[in-house]
N, C-alpha and C positions, 0 to 999 in steps of 0.2 A: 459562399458557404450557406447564406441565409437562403438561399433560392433552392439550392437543389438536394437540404438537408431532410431526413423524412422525421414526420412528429414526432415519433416515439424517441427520437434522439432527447428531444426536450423532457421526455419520462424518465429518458437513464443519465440525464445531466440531473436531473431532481432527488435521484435515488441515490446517485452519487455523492452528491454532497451534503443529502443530508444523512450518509453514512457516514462522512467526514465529521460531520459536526456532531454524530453521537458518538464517532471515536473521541473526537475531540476533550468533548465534556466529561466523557468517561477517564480519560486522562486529567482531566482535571479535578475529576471527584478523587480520584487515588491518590492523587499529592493532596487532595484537602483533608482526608483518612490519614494517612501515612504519617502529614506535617504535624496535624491539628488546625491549620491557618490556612485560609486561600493568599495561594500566593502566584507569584507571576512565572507560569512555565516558559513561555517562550523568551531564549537567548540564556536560559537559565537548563531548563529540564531537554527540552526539545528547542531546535537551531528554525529559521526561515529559510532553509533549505529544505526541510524535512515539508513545511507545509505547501511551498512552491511547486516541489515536485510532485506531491499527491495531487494538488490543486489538476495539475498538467495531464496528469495520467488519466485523472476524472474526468476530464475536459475529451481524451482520447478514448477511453476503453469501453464498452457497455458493460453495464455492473457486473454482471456474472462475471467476464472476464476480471475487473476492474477488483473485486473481491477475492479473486482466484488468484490474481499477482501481488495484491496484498497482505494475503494469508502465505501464501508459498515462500515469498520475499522476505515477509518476519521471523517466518520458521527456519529458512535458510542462513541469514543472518543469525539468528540467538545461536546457531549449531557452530557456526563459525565463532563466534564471541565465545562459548563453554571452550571452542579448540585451541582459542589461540590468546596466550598466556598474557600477551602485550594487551591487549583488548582489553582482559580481564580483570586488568590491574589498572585500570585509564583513568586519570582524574579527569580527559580532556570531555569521556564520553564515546558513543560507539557512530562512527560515520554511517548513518542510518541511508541519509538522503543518498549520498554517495556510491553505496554499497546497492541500495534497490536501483539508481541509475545505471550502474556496472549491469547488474540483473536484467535489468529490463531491454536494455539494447543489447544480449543475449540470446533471448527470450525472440524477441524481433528478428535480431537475425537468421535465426534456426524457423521464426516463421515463414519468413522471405526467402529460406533458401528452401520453403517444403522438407523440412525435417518435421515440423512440429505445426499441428493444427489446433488450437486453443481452443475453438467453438466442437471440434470434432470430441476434444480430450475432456471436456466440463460436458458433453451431451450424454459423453458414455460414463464419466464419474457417476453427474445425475442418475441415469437409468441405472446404473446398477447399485447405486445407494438406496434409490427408492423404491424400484424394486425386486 
């Protein structure tokens, strides 16, 4: 993989994760608003599943993509969390990781079977957002 990977992948592993780490922080600012206290999210607020598998996905996607499945994937999820009453009412918390896993190898599949082109579908969102 070191050999035959082209530079700019080390641009969008860079972008990547330090859009993790401003989510990240951002989640932690809200529980330090919210609480009053810093305190400890992780195994508490958000699971090491939830950060395992963003880690993964960052590690696989180029940002656009990689920001594209993780805004669609959040939005998807809260829609399903507002539908479904069990969810709603969960002291355990909403299977985040789980749920964007289910998503993502979906997502995958429909790429691999040529349903669905990701680079094709964020070129055309782009151009006609911007102009």
């Amino acid at each position: 993989m070191q050999e035959h990977r082209p530079v700019i992948m080390d641009e969008q592993l860079a972008i990547n994760f330090l859009f993790l780490f401003l989510q990240f922080g951002v989640l932690l600012l809200y529980f330090k608003i919210k609480t009053g206290k810093w305190g400890q999210i992780m195994d508490q607020k958000m699971g090491w599943g939830d950060v395992v598998f963003l880690v993964c996905i960052a590690l696989y996607l180029p940002f656009l993509s990689f920001f594209a499945f993780y805004v669609v994937s959040l939005l998807i999820i809260l829609v399903l969390t507002a539908c479904l009453p069990k969810w709603r009412m969960s002291t355990i918390g909403i299977p985040l990781a789980g749920c964007q896993a289910l998503l993502f190898a979906l997502f995958l599949l429909l790429e691999k079977l040529k349903v669905l082109d990701w680079q094709t579908l964020l070129m055309n969102a782009i151009n006609n957002f911007v102009f």
